[in-house]
C-alpha positions in Angstrom: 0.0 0.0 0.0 1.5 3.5 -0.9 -0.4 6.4 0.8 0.7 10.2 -0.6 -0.2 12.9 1.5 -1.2 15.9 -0.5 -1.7 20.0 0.2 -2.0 20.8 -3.2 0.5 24.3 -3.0 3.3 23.2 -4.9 1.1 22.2 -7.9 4.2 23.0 -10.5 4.8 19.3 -10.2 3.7 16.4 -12.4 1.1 15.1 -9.8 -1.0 13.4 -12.5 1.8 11.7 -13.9 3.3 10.1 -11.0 -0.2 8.8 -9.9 -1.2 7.3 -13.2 1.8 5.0 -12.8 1.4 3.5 -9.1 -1.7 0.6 -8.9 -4.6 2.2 -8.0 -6.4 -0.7 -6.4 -3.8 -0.4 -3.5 -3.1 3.6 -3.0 -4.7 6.5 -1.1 -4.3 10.3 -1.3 -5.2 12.0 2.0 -5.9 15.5 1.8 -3.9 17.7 4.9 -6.4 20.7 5.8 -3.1 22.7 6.7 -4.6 25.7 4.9 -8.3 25.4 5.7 -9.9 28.5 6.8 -13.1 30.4 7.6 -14.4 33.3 6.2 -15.7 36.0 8.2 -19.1 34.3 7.4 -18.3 31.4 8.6 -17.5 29.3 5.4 -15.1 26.7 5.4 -12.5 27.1 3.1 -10.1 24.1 2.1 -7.7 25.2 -0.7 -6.0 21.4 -0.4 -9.2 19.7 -1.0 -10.3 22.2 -4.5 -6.7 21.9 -5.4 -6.8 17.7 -5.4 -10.6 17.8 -6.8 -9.5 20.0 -9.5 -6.4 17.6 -10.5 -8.5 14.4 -9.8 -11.6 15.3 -12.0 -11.8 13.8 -15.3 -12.2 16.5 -18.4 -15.5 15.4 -18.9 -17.0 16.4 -15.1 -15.2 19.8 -15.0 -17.7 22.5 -13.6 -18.1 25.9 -12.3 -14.7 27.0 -13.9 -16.0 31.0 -13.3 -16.5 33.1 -10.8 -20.3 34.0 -11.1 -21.6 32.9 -7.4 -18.8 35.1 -6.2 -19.8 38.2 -8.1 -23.1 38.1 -6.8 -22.3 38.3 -3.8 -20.3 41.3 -4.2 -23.0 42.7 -5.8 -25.0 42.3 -2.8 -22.0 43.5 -0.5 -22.1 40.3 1.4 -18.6 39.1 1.2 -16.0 38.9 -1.4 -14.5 35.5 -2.3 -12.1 35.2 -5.8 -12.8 31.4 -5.9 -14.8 29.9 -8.4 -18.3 28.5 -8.9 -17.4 25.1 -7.9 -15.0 26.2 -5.2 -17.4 27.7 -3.4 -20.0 25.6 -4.0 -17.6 22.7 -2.3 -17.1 24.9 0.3 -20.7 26.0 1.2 -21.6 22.1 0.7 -18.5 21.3 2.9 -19.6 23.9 5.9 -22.9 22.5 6.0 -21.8 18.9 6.1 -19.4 19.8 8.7 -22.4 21.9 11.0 -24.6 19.0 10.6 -21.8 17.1 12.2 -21.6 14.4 9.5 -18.4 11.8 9.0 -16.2 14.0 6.7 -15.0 10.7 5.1 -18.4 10.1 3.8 -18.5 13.5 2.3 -14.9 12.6 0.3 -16.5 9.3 -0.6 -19.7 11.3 -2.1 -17.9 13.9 -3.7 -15.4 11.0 -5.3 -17.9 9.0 -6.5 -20.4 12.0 -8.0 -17.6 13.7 -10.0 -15.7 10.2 -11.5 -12.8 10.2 -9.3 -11.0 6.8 -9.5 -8.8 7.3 -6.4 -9.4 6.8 -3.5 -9.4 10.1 -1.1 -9.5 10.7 2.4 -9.4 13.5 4.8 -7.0 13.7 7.3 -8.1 15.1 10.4 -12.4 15.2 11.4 -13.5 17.9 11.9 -10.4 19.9 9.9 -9.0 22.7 12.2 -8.8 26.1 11.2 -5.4 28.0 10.1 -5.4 31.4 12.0 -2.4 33.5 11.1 -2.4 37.2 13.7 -0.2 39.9 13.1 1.3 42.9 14.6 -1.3 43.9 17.9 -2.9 40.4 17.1 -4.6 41.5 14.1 -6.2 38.0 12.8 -4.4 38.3 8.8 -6.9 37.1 5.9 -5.7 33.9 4.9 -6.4 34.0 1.7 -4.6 36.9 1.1 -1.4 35.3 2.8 -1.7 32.5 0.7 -1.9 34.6 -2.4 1.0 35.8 -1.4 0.1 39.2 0.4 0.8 40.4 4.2 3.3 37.6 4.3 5.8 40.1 6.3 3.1 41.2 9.3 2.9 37.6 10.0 4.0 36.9 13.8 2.1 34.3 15.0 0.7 30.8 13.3 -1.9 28.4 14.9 -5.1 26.3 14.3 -8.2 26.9 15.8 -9.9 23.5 17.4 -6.9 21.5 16.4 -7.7 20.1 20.0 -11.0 18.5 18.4 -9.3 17.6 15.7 -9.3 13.1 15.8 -7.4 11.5 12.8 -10.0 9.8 10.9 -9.8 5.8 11.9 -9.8 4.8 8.1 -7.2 7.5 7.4 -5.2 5.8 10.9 -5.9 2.4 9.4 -4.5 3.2 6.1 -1.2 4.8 7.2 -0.2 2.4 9.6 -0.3 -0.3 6.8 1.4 1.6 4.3 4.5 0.3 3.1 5.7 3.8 1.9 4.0 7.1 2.8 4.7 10.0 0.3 4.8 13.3 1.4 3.8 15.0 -2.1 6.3 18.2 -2.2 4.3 19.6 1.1 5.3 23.0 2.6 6.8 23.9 5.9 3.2 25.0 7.1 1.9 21.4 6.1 5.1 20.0 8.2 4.2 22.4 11.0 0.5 21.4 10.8 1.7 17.1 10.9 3.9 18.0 13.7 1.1 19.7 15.7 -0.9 17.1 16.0 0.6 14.5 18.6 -1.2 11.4 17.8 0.1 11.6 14.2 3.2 12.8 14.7 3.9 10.1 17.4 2.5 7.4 14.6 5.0 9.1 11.9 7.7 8.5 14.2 7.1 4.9 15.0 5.8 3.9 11.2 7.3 0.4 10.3 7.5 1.3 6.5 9.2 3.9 4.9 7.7 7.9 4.9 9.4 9.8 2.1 9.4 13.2 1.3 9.5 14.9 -1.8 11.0 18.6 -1.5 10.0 21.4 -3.4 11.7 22.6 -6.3 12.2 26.2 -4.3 10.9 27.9 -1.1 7.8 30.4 -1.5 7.8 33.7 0.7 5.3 32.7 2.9 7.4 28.7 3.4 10.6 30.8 4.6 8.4 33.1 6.9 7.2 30.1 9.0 10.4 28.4 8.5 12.4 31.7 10.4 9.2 32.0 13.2 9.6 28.6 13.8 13.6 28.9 14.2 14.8 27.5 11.4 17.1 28.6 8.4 14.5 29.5 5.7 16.0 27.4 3.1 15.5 23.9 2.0 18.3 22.7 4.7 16.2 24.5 7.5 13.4 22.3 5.5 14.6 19.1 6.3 15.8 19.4 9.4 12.7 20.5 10.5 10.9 17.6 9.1 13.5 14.7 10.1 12.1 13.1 12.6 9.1 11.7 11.1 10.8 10.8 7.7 13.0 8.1 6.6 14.2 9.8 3.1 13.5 13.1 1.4 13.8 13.1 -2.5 15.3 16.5 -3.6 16.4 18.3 -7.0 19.9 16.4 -7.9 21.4 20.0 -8.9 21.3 20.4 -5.0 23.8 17.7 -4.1 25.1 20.2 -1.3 22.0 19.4 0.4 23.7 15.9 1.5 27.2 17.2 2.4 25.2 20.2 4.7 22.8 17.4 6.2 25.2 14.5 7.4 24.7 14.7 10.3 20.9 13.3 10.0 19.7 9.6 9.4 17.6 9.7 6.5 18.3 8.8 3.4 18.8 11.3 0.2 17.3 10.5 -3.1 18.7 12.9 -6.0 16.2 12.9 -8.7 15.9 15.4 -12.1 13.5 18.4 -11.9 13.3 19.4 -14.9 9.4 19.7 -15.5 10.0 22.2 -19.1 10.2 19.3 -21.9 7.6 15.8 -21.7 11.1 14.2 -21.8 12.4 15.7 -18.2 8.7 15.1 -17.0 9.1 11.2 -17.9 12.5 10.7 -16.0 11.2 12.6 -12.8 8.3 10.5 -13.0 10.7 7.4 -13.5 12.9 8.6 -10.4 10.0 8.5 -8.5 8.5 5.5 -9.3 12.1 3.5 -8.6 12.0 4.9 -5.0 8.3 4.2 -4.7 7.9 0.4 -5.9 11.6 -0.6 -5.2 
């Protein structure tokens, strides 16, 4: 069983590719709500889970690709939201499931099976904490205008709300703990932050008899070396992995960054130079290749 855990923000990387080579009939993507947030009306927001829908619906099932819901409500002055039709309309579906206190895995299972999706997907955490992010004065910062890339510098303080009510999701728990290899799918330093948070996962992670992998990004965004430096570390790939260490056995990392093995010694993982060259089908098919090797070896 091969599990990948998935945030959907570094989503310059060949996700499709990779999973349309591994055996469906015995892998799992679970969405990490590391960058779910509430609106000031109260909708729940999970840019992980509309980034993985998005790559998981076939051509065919595509919908809502505009933005009209979110101009009318504009219009009326009710709230302003620059996501589109279907975004929203997974999020309003999602914050009512969530109110009425349903099993979030039988919403994944429903949204899977209405729009085609031939993986199997699973949520993380039930019910999915909320990423606050205060600034200067404790000013609560609008997350979706940090993760746009906006008021990344008045960020001094990160948390999630309820993350104390959060319980890992027992098919999720099930799944994990028989995995052979767990993939962390080129997550960021918030989504390493966010696994490390919660204790009962991160104490699983630890003492996981297969092999957890992690697949660096290609480079560090703004807002990844902000929570790298409030969280102490060098905001830099190194800072990274040494961050993330203790619940991985091996990272997988850009082979022009063979440095990145002389600078890290001192840690027991093991380093996995692969090409990331993602311009030509050609460098596509031997990062895929890379992958795979590590992944069914």
């Amino acid at each position: 069983m091969i599990t990948i855990l998935f945030d959907g923000v570094n989503s310059d990387f060949p996700f499709l590719k990779v999973l349309k080579k591994l055996p469906r009939d015995s892998l799992a993507i679970v969405n990490i709500p590391s960058y779910d947030y509430s609106t000031d009306w109260g909708i729940h927001v999970s840019p992980s889970l509309n980034c993985l829908l998005n790559y998981l619906i076939p051509s065919r099932k595509r919908i809502g690709k505009g933005f009209n819901i979110a101009r009318i409500f504009k219009k009326l002055n009710f709230m302003e939201l620059k996501l589109t039709d279907f975004e929203l309309a997974i999020s309003l579906l999602m914050t009512i499931w969530l109110r009425s206190e349903l099993p979030l895995v039988t919403f994944f299972q429903k949204l899977a099976s209405s729009l085609n999706i031939r993986y199997k997907i699973l949520p993380l955490l039930d019910p999915p904490p909320l990423l606050v992010m205060k600034g200067v004065n404790g000013t609560r910062l609008d997350i979706y205008q940090v993760i746009k890339g906006s008021l990344i510098d008045e960020i001094k303080e990160i948390y999630y709300h309820n993350l104390d009510k959060s319980k890992i999701v027992e098919e999720t728990k099930n799944i994990l703990e028989e995995s052979e290899k767990i993939l962390l799918f080129s997550v960021s330093p918030l989504s390493i932050f966010f696994l490390r948070s919660i204790g009962s996962l991160k104490k699983m992670l630890e003492k996981h008899k297969g092999t957890i992998i992690y697949l660096l990004p290609r480079a560090l965004k703004d807002l990844d070396k902000k929570i790298l430096s409030i969280l102490d570390y060098s905001n830099d790939l190194y800072g990274l992995v040494r961050m993330s260490y203790e619940q991985v056995d091996a990272v997988i990392f850009d082979e022009k960054q063979q440095d990145l093995i002389s600078e890290l010694s001192d840690l027991k993982i093991t380093f996995y130079p692969a090409s990331y060259e993602f311009e030509s089908a050609n460098g596509v098919n031997v990062f895929v290749e890379n992958v795979l090797k590590i992944l069914l070896d």
